[in-house]
PDB file with one MODEL, atoms N, CA, C and O in Angstrom:
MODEL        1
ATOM      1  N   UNK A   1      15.065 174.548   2.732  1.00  0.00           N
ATOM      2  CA  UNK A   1      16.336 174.408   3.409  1.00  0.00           C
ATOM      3  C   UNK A   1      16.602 172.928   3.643  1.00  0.00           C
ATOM      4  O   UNK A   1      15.715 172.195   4.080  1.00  0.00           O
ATOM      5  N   UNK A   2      17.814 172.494   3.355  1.00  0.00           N
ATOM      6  CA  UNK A   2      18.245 170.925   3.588  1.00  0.00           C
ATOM      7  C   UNK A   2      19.126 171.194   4.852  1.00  0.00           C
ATOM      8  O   UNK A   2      19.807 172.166   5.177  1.00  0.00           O
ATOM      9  N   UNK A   3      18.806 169.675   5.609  1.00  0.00           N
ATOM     10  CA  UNK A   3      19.365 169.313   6.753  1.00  0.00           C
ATOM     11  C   UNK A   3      20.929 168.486   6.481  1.00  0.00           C
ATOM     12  O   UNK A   3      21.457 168.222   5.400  1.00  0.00           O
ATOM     13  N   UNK A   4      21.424 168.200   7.883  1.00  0.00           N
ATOM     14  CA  UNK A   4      22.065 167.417   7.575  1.00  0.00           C
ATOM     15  C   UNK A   4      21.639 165.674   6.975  1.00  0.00           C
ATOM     16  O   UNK A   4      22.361 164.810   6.477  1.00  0.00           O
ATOM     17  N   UNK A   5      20.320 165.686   7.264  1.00  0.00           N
ATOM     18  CA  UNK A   5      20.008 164.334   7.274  1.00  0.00           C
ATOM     19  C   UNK A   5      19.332 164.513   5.441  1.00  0.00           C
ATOM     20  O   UNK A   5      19.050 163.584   4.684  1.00  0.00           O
ATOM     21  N   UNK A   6      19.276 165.347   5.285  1.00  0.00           N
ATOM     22  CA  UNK A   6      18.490 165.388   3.794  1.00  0.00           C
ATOM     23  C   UNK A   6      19.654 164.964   2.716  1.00  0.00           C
ATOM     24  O   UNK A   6      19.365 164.282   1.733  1.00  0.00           O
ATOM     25  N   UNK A   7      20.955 165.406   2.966  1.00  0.00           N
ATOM     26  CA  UNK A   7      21.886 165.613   2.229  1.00  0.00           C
ATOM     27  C   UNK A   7      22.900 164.498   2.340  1.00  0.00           C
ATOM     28  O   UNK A   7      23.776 164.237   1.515  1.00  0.00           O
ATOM     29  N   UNK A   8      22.616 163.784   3.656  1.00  0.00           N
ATOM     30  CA  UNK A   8      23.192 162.311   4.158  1.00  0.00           C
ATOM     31  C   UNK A   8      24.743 162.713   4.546  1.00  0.00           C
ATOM     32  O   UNK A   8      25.643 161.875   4.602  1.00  0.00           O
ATOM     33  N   UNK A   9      24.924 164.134   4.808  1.00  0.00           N
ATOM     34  CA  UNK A   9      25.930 164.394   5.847  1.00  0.00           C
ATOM     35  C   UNK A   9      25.828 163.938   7.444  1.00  0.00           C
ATOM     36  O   UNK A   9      24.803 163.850   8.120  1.00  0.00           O
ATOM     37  N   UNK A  10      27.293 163.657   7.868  1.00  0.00           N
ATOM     38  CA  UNK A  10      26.827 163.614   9.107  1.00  0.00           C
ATOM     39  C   UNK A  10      26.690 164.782  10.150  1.00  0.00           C
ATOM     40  O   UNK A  10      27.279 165.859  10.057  1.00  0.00           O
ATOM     41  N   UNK A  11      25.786 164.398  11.203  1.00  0.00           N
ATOM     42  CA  UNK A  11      25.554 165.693  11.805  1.00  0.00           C
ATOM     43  C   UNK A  11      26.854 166.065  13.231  1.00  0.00           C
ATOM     44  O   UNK A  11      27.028 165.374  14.234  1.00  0.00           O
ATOM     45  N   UNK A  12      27.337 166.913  12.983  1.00  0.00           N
ATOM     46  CA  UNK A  12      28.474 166.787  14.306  1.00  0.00           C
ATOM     47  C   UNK A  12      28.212 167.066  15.264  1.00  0.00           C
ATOM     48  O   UNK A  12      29.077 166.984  16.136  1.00  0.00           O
ATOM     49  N   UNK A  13      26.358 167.728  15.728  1.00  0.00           N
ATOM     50  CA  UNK A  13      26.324 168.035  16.977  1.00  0.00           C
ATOM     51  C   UNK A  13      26.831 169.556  17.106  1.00  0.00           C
ATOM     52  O   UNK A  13      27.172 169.695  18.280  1.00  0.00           O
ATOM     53  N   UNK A  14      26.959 170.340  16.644  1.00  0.00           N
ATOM     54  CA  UNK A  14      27.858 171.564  16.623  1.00  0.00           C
ATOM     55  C   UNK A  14      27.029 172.797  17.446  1.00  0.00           C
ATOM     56  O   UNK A  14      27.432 173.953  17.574  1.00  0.00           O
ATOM     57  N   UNK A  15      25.664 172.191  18.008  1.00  0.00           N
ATOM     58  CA  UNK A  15      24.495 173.286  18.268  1.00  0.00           C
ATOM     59  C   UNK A  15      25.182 173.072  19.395  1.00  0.00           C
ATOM     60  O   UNK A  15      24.545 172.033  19.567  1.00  0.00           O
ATOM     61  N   UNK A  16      25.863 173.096  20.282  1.00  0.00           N
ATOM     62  CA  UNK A  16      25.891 173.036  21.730  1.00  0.00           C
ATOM     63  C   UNK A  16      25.575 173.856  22.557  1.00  0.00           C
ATOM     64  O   UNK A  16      26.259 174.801  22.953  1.00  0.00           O
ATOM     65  N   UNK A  17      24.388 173.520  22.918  1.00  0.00           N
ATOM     66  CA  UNK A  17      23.915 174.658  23.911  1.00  0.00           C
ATOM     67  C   UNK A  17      23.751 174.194  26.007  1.00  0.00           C
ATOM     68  O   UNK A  17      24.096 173.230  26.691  1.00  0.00           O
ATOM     69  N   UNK A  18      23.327 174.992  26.176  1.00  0.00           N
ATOM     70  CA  UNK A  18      23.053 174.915  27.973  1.00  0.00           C
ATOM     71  C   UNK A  18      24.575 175.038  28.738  1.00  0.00           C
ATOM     72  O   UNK A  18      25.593 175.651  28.419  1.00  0.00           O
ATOM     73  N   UNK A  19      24.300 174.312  29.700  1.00  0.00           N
ATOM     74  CA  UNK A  19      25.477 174.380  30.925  1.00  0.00           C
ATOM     75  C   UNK A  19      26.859 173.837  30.392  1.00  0.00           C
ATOM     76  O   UNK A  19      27.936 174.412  30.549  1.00  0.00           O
ATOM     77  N   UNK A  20      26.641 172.507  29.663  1.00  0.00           N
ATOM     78  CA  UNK A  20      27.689 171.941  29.195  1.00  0.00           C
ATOM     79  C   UNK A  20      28.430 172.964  27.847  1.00  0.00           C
ATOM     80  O   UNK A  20      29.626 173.247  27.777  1.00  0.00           O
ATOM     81  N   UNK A  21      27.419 173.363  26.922  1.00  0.00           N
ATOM     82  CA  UNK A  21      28.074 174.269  26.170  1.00  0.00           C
ATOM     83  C   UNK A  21      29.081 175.725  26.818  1.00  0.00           C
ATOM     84  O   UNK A  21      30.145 176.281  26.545  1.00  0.00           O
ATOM     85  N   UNK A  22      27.989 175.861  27.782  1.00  0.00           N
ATOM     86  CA  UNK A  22      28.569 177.395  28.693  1.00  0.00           C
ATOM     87  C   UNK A  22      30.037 176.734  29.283  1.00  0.00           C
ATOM     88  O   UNK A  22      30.861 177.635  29.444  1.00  0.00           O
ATOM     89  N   UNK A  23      30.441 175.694  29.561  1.00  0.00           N
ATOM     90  CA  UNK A  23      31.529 175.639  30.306  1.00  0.00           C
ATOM     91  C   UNK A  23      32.328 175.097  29.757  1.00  0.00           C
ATOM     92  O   UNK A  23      33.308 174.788  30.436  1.00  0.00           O
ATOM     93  N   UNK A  24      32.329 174.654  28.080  1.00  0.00           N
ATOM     94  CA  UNK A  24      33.284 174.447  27.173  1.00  0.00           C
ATOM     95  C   UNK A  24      33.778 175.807  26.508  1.00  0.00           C
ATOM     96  O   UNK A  24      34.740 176.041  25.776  1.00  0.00           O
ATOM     97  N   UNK A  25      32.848 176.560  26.989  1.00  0.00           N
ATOM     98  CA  UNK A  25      33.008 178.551  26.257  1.00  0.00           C
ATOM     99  C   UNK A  25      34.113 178.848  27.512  1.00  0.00           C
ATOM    100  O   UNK A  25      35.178 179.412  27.261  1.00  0.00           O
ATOM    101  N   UNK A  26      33.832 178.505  28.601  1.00  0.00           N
ATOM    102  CA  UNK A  26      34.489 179.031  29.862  1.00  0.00           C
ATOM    103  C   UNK A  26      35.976 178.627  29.721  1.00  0.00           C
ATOM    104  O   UNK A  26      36.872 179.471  29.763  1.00  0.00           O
ATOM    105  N   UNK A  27      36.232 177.145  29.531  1.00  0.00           N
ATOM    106  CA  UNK A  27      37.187 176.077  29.355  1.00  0.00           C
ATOM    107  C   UNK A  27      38.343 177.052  28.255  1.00  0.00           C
ATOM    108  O   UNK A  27      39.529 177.360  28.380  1.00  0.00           O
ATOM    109  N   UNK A  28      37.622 177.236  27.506  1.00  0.00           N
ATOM    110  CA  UNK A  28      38.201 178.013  25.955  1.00  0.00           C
ATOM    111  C   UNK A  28      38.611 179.234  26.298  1.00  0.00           C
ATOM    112  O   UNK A  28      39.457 179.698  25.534  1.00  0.00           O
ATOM    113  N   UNK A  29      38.250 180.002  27.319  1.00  0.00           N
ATOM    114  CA  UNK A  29      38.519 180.985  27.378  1.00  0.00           C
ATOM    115  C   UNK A  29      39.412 181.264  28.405  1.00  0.00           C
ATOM    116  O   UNK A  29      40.192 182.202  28.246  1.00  0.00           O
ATOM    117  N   UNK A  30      39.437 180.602  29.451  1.00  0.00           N
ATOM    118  CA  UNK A  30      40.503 180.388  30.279  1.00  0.00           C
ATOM    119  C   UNK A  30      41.438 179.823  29.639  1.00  0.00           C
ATOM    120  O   UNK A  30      42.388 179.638  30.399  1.00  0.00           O
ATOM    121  N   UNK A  31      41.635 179.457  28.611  1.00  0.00           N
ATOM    122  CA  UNK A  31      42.782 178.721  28.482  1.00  0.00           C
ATOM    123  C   UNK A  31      43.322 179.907  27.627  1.00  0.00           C
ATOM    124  O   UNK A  31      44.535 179.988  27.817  1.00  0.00           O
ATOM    125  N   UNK A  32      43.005 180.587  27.003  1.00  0.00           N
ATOM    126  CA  UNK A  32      43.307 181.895  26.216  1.00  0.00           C
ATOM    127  C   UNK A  32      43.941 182.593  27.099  1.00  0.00           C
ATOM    128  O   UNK A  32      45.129 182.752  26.820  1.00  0.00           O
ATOM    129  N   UNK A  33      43.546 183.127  28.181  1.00  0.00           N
ATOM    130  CA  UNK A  33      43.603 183.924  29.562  1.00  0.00           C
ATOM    131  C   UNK A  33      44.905 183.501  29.666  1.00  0.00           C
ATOM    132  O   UNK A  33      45.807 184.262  29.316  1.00  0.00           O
ATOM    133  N   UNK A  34      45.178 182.237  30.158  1.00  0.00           N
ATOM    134  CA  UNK A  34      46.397 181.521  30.450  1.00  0.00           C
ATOM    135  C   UNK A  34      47.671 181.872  29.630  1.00  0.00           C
ATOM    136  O   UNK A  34      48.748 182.346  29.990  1.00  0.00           O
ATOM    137  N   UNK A  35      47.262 181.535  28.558  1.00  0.00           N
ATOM    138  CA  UNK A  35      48.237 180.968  27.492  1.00  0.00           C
ATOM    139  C   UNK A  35      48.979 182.691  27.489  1.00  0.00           C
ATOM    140  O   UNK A  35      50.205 182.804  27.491  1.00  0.00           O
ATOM    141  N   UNK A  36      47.916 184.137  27.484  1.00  0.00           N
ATOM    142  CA  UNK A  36      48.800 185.654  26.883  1.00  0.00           C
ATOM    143  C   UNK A  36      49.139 185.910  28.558  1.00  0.00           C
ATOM    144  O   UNK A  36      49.881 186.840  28.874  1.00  0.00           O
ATOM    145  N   UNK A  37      48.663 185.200  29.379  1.00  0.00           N
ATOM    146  CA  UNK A  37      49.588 185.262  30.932  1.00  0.00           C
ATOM    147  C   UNK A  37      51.259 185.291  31.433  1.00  0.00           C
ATOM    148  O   UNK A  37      52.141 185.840  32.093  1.00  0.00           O
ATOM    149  N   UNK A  38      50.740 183.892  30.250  1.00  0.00           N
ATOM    150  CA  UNK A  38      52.272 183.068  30.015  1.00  0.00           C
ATOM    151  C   UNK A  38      53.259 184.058  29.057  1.00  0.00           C
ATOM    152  O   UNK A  38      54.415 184.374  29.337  1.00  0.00           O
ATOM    153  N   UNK A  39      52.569 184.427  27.964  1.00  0.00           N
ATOM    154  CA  UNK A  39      53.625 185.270  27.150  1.00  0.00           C
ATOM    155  C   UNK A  39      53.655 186.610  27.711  1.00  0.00           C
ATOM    156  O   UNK A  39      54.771 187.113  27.578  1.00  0.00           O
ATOM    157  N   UNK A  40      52.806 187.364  28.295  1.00  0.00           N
ATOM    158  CA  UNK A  40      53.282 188.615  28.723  1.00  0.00           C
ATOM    159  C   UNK A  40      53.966 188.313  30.132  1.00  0.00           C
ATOM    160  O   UNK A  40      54.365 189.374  30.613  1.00  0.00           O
ATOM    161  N   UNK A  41      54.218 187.289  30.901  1.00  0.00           N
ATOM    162  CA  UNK A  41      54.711 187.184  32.105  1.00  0.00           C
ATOM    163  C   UNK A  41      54.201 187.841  32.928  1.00  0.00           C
ATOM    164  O   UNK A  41      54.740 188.756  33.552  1.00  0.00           O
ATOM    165  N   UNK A  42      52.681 187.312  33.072  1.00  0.00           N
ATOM    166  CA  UNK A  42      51.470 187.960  34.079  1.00  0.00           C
ATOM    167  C   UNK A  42      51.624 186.790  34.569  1.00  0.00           C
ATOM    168  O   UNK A  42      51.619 185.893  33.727  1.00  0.00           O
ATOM    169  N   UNK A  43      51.838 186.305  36.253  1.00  0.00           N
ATOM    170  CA  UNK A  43      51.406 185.959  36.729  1.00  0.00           C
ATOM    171  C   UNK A  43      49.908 184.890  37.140  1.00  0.00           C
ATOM    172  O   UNK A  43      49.475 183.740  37.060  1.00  0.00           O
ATOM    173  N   UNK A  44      49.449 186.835  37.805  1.00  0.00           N
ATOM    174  CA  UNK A  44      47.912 186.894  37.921  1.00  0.00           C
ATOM    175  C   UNK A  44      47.359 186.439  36.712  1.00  0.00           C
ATOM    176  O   UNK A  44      46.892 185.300  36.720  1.00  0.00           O
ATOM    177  N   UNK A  45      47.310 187.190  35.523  1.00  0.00           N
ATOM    178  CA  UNK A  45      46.470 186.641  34.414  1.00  0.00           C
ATOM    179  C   UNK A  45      46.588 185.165  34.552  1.00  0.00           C
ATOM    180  O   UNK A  45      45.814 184.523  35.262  1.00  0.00           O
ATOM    181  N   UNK A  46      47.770 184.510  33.721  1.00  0.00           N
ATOM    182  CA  UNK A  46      48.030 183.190  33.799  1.00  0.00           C
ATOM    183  C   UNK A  46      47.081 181.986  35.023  1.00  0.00           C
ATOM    184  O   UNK A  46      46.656 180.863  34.752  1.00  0.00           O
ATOM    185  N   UNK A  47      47.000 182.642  36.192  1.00  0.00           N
ATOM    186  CA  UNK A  47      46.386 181.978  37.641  1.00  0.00           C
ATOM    187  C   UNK A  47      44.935 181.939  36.742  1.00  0.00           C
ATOM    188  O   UNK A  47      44.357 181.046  36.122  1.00  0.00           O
ATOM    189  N   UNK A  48      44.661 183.353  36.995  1.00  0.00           N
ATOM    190  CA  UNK A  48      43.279 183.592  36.657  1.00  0.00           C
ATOM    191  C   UNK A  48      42.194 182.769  35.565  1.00  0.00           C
ATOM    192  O   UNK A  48      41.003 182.524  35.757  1.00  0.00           O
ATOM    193  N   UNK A  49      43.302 182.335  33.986  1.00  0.00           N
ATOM    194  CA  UNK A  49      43.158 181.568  33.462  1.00  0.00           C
ATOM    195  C   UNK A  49      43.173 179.975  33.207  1.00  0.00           C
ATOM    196  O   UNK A  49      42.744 179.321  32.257  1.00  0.00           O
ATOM    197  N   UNK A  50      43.900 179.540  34.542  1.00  0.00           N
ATOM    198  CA  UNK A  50      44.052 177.897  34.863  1.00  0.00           C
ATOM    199  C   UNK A  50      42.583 177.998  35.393  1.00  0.00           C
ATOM    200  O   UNK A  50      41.577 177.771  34.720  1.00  0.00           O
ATOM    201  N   UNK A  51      42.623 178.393  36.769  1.00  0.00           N
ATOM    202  CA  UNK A  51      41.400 179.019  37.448  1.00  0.00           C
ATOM    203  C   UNK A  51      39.731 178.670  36.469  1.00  0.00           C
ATOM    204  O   UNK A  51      38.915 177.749  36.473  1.00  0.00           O
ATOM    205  N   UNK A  52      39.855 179.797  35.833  1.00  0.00           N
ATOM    206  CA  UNK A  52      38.926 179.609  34.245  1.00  0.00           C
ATOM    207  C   UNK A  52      38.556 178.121  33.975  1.00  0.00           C
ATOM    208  O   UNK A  52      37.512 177.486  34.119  1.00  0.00           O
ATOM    209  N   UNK A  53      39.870 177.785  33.507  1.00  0.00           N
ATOM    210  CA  UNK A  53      39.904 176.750  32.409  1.00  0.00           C
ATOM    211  C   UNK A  53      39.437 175.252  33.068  1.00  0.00           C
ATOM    212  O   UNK A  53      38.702 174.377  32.611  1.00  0.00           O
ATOM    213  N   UNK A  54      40.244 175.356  34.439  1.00  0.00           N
ATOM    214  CA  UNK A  54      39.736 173.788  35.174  1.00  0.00           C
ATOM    215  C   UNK A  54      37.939 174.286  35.677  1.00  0.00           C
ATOM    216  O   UNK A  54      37.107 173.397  35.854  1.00  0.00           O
ATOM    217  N   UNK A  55      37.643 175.472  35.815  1.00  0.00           N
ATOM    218  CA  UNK A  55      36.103 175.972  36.444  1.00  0.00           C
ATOM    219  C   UNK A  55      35.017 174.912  34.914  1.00  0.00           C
ATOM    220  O   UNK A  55      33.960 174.302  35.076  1.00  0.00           O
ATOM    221  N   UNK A  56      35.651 175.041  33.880  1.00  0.00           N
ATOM    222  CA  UNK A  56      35.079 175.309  32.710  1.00  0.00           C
ATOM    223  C   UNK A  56      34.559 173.698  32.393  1.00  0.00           C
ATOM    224  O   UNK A  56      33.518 173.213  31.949  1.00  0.00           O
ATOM    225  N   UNK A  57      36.160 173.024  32.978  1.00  0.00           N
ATOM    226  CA  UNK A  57      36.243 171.526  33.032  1.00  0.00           C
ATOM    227  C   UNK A  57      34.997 170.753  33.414  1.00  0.00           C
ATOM    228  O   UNK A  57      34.199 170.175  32.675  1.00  0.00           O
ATOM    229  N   UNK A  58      35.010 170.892  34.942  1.00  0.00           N
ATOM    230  CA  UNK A  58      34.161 170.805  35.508  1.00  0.00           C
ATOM    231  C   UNK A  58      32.889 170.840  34.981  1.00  0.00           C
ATOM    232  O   UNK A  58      32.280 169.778  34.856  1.00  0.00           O
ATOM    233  N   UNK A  59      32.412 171.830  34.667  1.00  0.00           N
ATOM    234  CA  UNK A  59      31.044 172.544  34.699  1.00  0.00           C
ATOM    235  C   UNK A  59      30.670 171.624  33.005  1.00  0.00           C
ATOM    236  O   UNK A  59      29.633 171.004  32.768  1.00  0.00           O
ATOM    237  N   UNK A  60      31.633 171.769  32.233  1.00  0.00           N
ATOM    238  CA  UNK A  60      31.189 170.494  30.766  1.00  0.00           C
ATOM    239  C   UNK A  60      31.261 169.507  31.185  1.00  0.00           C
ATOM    240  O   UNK A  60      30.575 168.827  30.423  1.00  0.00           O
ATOM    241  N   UNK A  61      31.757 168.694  32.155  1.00  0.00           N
ATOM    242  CA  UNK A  61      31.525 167.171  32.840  1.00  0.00           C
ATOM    243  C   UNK A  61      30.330 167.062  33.759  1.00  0.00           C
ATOM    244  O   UNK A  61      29.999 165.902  34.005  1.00  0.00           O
ATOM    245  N   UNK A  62      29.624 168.000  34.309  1.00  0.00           N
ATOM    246  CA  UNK A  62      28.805 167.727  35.311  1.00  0.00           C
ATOM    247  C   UNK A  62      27.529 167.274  34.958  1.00  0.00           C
ATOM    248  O   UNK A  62      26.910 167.895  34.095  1.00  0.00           O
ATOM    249  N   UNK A  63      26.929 166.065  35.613  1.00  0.00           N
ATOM    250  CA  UNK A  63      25.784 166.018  35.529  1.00  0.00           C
ATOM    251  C   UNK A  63      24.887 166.673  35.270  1.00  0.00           C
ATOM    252  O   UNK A  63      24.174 166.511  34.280  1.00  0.00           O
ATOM    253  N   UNK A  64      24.727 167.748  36.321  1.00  0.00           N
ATOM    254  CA  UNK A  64      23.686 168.595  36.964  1.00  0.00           C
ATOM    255  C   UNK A  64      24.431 169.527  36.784  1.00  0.00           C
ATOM    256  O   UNK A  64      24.576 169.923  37.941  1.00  0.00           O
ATOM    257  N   UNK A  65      25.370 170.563  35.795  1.00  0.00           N
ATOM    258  CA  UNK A  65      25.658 171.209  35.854  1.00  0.00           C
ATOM    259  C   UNK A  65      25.552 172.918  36.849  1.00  0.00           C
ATOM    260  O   UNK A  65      26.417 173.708  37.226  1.00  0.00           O
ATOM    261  N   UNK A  66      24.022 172.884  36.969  1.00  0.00           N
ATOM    262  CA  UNK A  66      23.289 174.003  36.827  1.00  0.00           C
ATOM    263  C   UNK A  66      23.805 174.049  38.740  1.00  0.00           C
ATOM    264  O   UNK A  66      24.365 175.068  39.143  1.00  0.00           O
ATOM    265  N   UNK A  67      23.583 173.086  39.549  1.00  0.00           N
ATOM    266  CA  UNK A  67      23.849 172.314  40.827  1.00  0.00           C
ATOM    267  C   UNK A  67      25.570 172.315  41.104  1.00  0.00           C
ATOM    268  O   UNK A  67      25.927 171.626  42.059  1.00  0.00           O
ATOM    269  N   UNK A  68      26.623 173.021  40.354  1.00  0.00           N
ATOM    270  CA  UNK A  68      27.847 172.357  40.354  1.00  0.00           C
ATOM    271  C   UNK A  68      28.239 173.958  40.674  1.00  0.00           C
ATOM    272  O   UNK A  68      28.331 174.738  39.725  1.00  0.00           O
ATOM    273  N   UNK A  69      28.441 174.365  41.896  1.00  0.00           N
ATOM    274  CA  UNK A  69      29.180 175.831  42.120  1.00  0.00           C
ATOM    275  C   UNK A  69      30.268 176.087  41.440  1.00  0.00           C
ATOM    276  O   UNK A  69      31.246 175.427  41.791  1.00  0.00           O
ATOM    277  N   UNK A  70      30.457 177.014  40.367  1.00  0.00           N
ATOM    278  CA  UNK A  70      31.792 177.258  39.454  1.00  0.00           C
ATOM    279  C   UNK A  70      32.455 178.942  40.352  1.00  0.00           C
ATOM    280  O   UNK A  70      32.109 180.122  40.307  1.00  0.00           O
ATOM    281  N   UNK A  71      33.515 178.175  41.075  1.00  0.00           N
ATOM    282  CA  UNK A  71      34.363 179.420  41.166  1.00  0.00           C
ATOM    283  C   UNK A  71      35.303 179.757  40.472  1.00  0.00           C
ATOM    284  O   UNK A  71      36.279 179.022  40.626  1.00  0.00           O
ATOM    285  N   UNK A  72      35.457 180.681  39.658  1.00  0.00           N
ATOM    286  CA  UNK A  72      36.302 181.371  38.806  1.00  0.00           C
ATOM    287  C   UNK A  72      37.064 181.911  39.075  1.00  0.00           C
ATOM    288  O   UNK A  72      38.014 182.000  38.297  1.00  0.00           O
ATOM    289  N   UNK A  73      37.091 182.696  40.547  1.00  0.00           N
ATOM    290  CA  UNK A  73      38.382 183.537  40.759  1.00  0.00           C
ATOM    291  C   UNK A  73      38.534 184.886  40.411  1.00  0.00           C
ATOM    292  O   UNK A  73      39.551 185.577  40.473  1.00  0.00           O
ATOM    293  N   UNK A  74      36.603 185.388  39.774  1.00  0.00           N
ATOM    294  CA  UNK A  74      36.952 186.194  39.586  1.00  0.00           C
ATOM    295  C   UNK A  74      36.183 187.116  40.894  1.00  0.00           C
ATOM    296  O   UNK A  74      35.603 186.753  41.916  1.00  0.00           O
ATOM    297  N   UNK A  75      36.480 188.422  40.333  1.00  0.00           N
ATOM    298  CA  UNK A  75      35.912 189.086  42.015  1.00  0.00           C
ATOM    299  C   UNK A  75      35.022 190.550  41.241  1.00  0.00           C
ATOM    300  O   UNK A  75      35.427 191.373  40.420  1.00  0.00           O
ATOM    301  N   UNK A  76      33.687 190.398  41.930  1.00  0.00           N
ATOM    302  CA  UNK A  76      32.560 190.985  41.735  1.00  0.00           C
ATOM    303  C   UNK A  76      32.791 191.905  41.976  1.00  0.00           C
ATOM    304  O   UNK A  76      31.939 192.792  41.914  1.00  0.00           O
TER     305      UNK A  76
ENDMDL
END
């Protein structure tokens, strides 16, 4: 199996894993949430998905992710 480095492609980093990956998944998905909020004229959805999307922000900028309370808005 060849790498990126065998083949002298560059590598983009595309493995993204841990906290920062989890809250670019979150980011992405709230913003989805949002966006069929907006076209079905949900409200709630729409909230729910800003909500999401800035939680998501956060949580891919944080240091210490793991340390960074993400409220979502959603309810257990």
């Amino acid at each position: 199996m060849t790498s990126a480095k065998d083949t002298g492609a560059k590598d983009t980093g595309a493995k993204d894993t841990g906290e920062k990956g989890k809250g670019r998944v979150l980011q992405a998905k709230g913003s989805v949430r949002e966006a069929i909020g907006k076209i079905t004229g949900n409200a709630a959805v729409e909230k729910q998905g800003l909500r999401e999307s800035e939680a998501g922000a956060k949580q891919a900028e944080a240091d210490h992710p793991s340390d960074t309370p993400i409220d979502t808005g959603a309810k257990d």
